[in-house]
Backbone as XML, in Angstrom:
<?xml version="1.0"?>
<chain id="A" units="angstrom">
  <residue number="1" name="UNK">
    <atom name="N" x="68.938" y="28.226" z="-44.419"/>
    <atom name="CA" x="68.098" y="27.633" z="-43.405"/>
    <atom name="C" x="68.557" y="28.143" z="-42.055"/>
  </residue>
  <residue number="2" name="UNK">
    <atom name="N" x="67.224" y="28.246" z="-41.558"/>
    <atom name="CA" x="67.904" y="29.059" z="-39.993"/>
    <atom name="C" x="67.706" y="28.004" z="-38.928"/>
  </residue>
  <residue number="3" name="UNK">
    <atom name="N" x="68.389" y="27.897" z="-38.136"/>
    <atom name="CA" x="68.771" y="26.962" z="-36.866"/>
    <atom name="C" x="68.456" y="27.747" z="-35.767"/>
  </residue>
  <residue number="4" name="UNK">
    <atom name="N" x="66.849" y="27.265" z="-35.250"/>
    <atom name="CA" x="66.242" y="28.023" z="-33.891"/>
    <atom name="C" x="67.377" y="26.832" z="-32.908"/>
  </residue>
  <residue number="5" name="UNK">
    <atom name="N" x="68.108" y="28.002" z="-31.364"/>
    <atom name="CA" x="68.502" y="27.214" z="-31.113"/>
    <atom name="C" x="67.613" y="26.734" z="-29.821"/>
  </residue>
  <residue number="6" name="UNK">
    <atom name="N" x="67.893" y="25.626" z="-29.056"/>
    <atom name="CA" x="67.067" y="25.042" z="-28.009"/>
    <atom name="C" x="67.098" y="25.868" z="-26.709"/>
  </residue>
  <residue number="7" name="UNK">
    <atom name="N" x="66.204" y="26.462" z="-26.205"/>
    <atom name="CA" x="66.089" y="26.958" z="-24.794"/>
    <atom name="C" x="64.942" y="26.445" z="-23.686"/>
  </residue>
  <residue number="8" name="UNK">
    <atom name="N" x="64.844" y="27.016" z="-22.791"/>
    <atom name="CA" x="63.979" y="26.422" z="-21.879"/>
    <atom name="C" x="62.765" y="27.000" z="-21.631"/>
  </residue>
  <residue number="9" name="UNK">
    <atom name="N" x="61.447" y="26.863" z="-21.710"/>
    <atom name="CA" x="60.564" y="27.186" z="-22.219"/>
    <atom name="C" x="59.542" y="27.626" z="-20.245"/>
  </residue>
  <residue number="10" name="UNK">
    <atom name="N" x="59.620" y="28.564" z="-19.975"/>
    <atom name="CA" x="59.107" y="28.908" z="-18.672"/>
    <atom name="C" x="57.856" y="28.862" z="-18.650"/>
  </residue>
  <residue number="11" name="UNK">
    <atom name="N" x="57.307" y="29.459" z="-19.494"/>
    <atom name="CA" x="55.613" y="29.131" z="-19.418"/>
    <atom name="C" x="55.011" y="29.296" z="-20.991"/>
  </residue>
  <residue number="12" name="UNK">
    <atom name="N" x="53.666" y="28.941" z="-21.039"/>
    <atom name="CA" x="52.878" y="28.390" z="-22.247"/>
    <atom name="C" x="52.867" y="29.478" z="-23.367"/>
  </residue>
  <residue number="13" name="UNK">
    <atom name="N" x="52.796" y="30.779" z="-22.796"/>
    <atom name="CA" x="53.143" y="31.486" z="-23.900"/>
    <atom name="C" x="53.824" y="31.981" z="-25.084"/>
  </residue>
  <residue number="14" name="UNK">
    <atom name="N" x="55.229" y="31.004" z="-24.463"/>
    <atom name="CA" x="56.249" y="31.403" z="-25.428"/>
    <atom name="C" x="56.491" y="30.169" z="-25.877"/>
  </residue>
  <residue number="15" name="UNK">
    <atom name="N" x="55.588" y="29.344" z="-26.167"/>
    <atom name="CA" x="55.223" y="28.088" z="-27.444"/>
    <atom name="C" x="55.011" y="28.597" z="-28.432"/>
  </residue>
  <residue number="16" name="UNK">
    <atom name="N" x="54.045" y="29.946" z="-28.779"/>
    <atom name="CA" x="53.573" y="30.569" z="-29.652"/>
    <atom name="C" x="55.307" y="31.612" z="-30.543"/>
  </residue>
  <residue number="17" name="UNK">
    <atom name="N" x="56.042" y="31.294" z="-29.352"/>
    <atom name="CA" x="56.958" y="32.262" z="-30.172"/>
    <atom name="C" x="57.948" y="31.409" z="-30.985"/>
  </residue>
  <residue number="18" name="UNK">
    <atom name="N" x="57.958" y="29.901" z="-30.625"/>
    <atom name="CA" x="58.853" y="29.393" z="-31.577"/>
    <atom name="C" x="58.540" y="28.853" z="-32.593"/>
  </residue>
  <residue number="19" name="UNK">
    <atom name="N" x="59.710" y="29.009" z="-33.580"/>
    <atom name="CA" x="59.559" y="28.649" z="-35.110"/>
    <atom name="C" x="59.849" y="29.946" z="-35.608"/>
  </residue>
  <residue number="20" name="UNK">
    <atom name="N" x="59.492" y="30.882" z="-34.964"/>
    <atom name="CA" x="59.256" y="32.233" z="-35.646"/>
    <atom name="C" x="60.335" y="33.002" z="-36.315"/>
  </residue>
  <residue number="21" name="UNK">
    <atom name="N" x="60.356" y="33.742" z="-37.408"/>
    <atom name="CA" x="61.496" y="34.348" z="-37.474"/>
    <atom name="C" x="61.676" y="35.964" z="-37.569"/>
  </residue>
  <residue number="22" name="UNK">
    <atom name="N" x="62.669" y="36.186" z="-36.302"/>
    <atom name="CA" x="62.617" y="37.811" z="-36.439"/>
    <atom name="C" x="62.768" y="39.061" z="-37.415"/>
  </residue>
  <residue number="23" name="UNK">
    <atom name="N" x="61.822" y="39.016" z="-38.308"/>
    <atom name="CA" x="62.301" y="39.981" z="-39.731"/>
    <atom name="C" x="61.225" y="40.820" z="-39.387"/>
  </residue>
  <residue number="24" name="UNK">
    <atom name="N" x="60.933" y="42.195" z="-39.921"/>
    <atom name="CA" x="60.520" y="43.005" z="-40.343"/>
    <atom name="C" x="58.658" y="43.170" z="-40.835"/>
  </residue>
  <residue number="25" name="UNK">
    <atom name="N" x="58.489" y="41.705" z="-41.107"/>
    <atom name="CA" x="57.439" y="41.951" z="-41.714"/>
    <atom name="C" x="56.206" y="40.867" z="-40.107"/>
  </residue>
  <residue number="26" name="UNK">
    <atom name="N" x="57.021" y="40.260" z="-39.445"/>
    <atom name="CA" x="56.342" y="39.732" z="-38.566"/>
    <atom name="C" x="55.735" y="38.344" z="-38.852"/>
  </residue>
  <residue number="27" name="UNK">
    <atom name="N" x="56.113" y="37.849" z="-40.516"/>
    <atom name="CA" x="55.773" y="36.258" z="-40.571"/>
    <atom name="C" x="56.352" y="35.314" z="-40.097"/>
  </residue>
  <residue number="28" name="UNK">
    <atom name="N" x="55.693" y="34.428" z="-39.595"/>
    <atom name="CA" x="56.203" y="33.128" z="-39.317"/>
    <atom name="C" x="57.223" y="32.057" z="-40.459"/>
  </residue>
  <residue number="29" name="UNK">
    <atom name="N" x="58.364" y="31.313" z="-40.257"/>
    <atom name="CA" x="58.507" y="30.763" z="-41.722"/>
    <atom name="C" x="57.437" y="29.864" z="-42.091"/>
  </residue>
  <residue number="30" name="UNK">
    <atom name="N" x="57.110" y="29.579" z="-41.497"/>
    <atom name="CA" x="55.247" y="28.586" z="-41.958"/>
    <atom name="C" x="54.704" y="29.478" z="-42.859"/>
  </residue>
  <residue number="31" name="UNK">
    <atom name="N" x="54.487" y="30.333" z="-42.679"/>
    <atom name="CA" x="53.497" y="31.205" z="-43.177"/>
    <atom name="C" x="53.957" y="31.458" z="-44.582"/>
  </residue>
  <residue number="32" name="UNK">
    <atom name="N" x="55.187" y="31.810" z="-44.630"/>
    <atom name="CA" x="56.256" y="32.477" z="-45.452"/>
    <atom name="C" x="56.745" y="31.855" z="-46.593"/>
  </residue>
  <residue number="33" name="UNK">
    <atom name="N" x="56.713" y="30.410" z="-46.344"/>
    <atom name="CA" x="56.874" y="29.330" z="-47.062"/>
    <atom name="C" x="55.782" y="29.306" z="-48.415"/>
  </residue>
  <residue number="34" name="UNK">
    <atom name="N" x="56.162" y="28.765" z="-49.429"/>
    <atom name="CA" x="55.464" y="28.682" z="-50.362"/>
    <atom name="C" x="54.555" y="27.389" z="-50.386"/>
  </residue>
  <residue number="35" name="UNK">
    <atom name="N" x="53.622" y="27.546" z="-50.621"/>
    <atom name="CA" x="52.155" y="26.381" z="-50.167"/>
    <atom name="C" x="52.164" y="25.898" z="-51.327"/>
  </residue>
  <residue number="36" name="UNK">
    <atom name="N" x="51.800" y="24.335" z="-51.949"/>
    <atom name="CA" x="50.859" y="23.966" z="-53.173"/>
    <atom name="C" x="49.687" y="23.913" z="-53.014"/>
  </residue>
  <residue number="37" name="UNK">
    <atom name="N" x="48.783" y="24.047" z="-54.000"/>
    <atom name="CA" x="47.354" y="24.744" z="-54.324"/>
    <atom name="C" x="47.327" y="23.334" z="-54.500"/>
  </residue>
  <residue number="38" name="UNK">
    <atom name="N" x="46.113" y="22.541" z="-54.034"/>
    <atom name="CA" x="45.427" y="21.441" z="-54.237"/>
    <atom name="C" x="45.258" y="21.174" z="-55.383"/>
  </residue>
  <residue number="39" name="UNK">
    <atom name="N" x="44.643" y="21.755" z="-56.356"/>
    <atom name="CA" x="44.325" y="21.212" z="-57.708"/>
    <atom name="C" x="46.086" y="20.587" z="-58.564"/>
  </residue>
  <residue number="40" name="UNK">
    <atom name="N" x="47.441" y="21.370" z="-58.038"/>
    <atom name="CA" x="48.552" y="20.807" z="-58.124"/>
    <atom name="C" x="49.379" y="19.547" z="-57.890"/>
  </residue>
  <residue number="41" name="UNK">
    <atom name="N" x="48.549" y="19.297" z="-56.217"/>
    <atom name="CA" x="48.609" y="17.829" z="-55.746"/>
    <atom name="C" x="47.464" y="17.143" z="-55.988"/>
  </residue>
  <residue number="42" name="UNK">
    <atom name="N" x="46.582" y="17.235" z="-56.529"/>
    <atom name="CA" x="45.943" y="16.911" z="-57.362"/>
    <atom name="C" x="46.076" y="16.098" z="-59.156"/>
  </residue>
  <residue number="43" name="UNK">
    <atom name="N" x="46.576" y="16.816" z="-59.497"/>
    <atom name="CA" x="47.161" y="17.125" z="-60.784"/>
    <atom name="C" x="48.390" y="15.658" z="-60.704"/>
  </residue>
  <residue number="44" name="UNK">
    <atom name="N" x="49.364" y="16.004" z="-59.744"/>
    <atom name="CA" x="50.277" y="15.643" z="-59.283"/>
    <atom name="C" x="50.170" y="13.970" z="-59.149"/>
  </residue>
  <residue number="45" name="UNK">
    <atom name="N" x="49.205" y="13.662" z="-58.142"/>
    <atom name="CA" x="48.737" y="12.393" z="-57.821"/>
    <atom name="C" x="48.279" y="11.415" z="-59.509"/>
  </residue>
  <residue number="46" name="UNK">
    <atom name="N" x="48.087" y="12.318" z="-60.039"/>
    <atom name="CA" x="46.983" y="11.671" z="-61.089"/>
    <atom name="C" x="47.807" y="11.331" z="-61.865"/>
  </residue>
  <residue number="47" name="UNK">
    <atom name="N" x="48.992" y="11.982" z="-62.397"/>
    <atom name="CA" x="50.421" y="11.865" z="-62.950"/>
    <atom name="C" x="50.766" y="10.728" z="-63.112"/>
  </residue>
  <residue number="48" name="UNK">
    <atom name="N" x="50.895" y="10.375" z="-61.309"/>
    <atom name="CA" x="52.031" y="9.649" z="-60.929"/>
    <atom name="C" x="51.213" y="8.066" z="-61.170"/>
  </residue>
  <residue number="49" name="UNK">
    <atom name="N" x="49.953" y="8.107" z="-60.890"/>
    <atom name="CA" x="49.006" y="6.852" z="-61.662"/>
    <atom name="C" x="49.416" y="7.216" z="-63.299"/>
  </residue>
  <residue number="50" name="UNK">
    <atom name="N" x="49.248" y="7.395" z="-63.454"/>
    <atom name="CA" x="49.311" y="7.298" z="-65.321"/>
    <atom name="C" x="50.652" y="6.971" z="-65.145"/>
  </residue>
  <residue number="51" name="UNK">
    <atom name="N" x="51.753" y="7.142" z="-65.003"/>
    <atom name="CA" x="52.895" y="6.738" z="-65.169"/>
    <atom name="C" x="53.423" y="5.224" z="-64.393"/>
  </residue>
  <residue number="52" name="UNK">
    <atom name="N" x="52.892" y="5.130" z="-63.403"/>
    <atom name="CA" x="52.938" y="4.001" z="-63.000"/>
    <atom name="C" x="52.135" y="3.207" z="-63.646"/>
  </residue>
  <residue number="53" name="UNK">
    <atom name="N" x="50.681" y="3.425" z="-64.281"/>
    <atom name="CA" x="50.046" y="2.180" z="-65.122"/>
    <atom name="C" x="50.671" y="1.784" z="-66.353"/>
  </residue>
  <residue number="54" name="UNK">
    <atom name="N" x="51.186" y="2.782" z="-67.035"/>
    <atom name="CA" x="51.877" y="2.713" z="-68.104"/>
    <atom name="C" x="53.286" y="1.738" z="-68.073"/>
  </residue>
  <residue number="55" name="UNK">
    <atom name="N" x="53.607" y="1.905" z="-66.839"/>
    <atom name="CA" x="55.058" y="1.061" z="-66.345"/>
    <atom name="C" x="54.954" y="0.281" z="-66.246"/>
  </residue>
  <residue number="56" name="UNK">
    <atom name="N" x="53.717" y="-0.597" z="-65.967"/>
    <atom name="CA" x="53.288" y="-1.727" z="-65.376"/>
    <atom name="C" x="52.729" y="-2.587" z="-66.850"/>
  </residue>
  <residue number="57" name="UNK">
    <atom name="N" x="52.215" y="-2.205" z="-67.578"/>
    <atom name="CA" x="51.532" y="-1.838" z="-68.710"/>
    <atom name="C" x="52.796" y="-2.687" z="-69.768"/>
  </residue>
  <residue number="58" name="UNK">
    <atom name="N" x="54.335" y="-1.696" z="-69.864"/>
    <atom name="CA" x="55.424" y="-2.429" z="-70.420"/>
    <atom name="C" x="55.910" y="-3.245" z="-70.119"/>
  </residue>
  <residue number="59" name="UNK">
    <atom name="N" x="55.814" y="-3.693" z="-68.418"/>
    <atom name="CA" x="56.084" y="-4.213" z="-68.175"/>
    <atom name="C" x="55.681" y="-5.943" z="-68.408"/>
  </residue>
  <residue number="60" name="UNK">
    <atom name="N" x="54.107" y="-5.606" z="-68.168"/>
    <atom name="CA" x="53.292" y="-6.941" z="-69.530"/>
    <atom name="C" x="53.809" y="-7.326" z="-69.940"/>
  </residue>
  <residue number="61" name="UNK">
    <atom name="N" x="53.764" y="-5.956" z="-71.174"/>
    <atom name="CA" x="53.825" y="-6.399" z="-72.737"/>
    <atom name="C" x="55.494" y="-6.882" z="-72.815"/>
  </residue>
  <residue number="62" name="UNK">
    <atom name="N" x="56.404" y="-6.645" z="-72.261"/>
    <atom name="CA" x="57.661" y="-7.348" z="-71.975"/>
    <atom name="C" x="57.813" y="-8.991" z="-71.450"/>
  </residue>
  <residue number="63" name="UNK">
    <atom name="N" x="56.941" y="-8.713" z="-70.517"/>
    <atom name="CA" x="57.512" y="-10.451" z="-70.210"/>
    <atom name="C" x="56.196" y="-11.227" z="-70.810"/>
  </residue>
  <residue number="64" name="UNK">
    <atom name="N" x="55.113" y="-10.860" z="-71.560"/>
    <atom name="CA" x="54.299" y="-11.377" z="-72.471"/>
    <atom name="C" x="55.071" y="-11.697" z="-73.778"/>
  </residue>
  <residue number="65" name="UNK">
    <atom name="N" x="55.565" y="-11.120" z="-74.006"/>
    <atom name="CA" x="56.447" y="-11.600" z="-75.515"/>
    <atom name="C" x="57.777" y="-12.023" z="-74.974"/>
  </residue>
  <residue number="66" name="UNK">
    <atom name="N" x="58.343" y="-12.229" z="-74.424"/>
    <atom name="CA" x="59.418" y="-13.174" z="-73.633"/>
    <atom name="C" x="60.881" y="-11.914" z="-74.120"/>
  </residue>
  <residue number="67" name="UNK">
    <atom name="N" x="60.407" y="-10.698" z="-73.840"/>
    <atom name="CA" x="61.877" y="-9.811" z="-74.039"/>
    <atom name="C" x="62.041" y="-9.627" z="-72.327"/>
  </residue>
  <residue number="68" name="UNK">
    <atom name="N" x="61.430" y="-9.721" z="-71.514"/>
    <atom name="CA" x="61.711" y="-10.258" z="-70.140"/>
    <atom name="C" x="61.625" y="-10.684" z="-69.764"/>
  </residue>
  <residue number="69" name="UNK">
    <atom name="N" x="62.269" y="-11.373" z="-68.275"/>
    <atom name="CA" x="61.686" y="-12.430" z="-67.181"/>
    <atom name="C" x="61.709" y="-11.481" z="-66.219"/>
  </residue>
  <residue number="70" name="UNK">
    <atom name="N" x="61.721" y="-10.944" z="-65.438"/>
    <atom name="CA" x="62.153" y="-9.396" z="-64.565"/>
    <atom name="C" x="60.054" y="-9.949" z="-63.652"/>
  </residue>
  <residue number="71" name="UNK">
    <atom name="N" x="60.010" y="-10.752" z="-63.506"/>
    <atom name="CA" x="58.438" y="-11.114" z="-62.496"/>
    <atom name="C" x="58.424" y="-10.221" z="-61.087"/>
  </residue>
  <residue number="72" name="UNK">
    <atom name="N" x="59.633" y="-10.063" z="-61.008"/>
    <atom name="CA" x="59.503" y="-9.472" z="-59.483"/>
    <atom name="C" x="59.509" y="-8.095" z="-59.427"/>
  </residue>
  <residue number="73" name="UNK">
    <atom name="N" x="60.283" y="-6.818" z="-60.418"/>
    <atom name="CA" x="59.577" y="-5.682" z="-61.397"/>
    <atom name="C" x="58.463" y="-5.441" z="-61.481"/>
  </residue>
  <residue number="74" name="UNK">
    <atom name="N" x="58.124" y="-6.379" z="-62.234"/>
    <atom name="CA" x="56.494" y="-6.302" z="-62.679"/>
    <atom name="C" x="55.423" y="-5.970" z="-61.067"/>
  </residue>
  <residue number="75" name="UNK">
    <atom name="N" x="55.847" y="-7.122" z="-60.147"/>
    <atom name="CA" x="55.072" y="-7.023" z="-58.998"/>
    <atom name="C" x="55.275" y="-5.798" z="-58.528"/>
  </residue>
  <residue number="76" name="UNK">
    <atom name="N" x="56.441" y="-5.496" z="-58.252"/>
    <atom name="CA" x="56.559" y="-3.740" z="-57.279"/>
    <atom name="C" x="56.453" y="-2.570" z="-58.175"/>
  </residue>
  <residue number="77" name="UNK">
    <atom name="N" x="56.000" y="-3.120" z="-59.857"/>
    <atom name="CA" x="55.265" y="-1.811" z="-60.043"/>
    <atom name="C" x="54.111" y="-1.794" z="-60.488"/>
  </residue>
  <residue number="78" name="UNK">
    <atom name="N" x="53.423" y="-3.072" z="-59.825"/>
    <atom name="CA" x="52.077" y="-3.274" z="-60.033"/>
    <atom name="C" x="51.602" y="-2.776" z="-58.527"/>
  </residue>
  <residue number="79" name="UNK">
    <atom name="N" x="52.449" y="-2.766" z="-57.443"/>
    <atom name="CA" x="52.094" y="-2.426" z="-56.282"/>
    <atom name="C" x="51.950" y="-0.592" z="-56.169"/>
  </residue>
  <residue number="80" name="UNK">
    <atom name="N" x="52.988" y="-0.547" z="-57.085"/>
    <atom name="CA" x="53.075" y="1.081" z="-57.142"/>
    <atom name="C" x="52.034" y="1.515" z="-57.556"/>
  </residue>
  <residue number="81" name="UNK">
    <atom name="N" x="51.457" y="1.355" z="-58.533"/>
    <atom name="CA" x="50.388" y="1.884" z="-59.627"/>
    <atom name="C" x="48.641" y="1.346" z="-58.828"/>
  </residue>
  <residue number="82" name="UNK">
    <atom name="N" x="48.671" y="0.265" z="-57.642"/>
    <atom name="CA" x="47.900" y="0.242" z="-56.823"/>
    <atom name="C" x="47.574" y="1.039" z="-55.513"/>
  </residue>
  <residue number="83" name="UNK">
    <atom name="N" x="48.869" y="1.447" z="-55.742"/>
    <atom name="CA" x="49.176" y="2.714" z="-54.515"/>
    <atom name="C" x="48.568" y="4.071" z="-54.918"/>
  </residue>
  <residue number="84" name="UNK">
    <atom name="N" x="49.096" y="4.313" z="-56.438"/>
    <atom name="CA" x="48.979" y="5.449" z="-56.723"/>
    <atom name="C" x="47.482" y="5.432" z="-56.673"/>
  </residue>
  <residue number="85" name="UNK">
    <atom name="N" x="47.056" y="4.255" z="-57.300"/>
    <atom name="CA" x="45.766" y="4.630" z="-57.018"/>
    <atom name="C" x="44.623" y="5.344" z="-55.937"/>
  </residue>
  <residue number="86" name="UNK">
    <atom name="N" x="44.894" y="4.222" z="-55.191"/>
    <atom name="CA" x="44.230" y="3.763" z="-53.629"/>
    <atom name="C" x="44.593" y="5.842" z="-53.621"/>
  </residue>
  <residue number="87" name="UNK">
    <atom name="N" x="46.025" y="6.352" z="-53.711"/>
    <atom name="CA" x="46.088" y="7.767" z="-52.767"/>
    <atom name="C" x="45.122" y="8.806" z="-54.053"/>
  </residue>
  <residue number="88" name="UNK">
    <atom name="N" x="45.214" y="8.338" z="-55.107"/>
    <atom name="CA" x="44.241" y="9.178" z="-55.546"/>
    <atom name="C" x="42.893" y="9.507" z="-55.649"/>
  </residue>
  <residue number="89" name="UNK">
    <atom name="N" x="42.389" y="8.051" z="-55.752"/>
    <atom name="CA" x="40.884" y="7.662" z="-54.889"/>
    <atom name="C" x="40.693" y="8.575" z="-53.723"/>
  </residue>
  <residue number="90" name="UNK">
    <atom name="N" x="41.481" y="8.192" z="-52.718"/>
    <atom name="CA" x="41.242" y="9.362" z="-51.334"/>
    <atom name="C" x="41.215" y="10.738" z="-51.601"/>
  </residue>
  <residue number="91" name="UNK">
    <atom name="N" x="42.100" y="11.053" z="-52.522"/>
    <atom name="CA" x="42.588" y="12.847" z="-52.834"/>
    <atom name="C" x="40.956" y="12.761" z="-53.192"/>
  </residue>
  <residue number="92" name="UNK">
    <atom name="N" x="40.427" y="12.292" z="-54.357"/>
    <atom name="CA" x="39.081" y="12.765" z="-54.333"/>
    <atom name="C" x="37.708" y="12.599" z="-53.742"/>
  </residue>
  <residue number="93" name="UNK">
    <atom name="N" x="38.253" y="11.404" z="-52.811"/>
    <atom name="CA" x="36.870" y="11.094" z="-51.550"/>
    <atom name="C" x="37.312" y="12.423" z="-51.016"/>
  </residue>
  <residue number="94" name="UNK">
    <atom name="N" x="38.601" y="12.681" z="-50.477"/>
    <atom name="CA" x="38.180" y="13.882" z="-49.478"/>
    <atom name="C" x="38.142" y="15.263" z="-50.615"/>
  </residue>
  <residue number="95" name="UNK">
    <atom name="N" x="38.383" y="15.551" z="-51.414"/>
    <atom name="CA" x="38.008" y="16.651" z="-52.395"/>
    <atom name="C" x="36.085" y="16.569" z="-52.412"/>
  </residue>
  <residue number="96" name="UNK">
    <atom name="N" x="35.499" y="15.973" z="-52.449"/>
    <atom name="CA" x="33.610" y="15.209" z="-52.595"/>
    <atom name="C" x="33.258" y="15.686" z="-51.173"/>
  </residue>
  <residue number="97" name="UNK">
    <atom name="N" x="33.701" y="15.220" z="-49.991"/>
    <atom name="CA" x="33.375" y="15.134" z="-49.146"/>
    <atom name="C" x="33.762" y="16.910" z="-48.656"/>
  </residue>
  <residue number="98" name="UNK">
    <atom name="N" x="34.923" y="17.443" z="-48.773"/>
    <atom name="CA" x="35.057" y="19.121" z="-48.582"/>
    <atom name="C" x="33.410" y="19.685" z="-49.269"/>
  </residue>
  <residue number="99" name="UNK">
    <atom name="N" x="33.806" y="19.421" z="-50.798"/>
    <atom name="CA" x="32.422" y="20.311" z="-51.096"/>
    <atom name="C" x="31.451" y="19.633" z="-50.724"/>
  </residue>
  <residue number="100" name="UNK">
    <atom name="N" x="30.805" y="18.601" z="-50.568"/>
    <atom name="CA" x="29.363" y="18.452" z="-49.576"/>
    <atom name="C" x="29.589" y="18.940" z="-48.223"/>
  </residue>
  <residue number="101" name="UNK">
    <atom name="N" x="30.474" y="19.197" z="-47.453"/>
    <atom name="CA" x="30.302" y="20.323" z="-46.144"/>
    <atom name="C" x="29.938" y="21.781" z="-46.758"/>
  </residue>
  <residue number="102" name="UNK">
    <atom name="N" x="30.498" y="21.890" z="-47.384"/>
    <atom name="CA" x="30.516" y="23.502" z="-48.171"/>
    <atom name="C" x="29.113" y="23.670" z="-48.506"/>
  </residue>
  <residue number="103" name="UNK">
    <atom name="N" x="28.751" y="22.612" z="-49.167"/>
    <atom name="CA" x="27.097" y="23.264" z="-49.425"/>
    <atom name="C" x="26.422" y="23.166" z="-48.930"/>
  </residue>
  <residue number="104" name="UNK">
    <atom name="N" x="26.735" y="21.987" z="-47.683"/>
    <atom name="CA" x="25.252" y="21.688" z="-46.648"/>
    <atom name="C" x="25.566" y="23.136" z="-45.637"/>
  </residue>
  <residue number="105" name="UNK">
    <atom name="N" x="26.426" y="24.058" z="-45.361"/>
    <atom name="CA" x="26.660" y="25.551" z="-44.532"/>
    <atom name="C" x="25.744" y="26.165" z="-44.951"/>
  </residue>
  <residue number="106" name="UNK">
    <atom name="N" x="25.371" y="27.048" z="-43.867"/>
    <atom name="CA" x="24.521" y="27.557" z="-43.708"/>
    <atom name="C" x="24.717" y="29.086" z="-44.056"/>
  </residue>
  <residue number="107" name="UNK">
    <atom name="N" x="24.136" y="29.897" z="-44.991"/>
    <atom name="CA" x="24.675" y="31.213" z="-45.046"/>
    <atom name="C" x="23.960" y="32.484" z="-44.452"/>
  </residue>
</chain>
């Protein structure tokens, strides 16, 4: 990891120069950095619901047959698995909402 160090910035142009790193090929580390492909965080999100419903799920079927009392468990991973939701719901309102801009463009 590289440590840009702090200097004093004289005028607006040389905003554009920090972050940057001086190599050879002229990328930025932004640039340079390895990105995830949406359908991954995608993928990703959807996971992490299934695993949290499932958790929540044993968690039931545990203190339904009295092999737990653990009530307060149950709640924060009933909150989790409402979470996961709620962020995956959005991942695909705004996934719906990208492609209806895309097709209402004009070509």
């Amino acid at each position: 990891m590289l440590i840009t160090p702090i200097y004093k910035i004289n005028n607006i142009s040389e905003i554009n120069k920090i972050g940057q790193i001086n190599n050879t090929s002229g990328f930025s580390e932004s640039s340079v950095s390895e990105q995830v492909p949406f359908k991954d965080v995608f993928t990703q999100a959807l996971n992490d619901y299934k695993d949290a419903d499932k958790q929540v799920n044993n968690d039931i079927y545990m203190l339904a047959t009295g092999q737990s009392d653990d009530l307060h468990n149950l709640m924060i991973n009933t909150k989790k698995a409402e979470m996961s939701l709620e962020l995956f719901v959005q991942l695909r309102n705004k996934a719906v909402d990208a492609y209806k801009e895309l097709m209402n463009m004009g070509i």
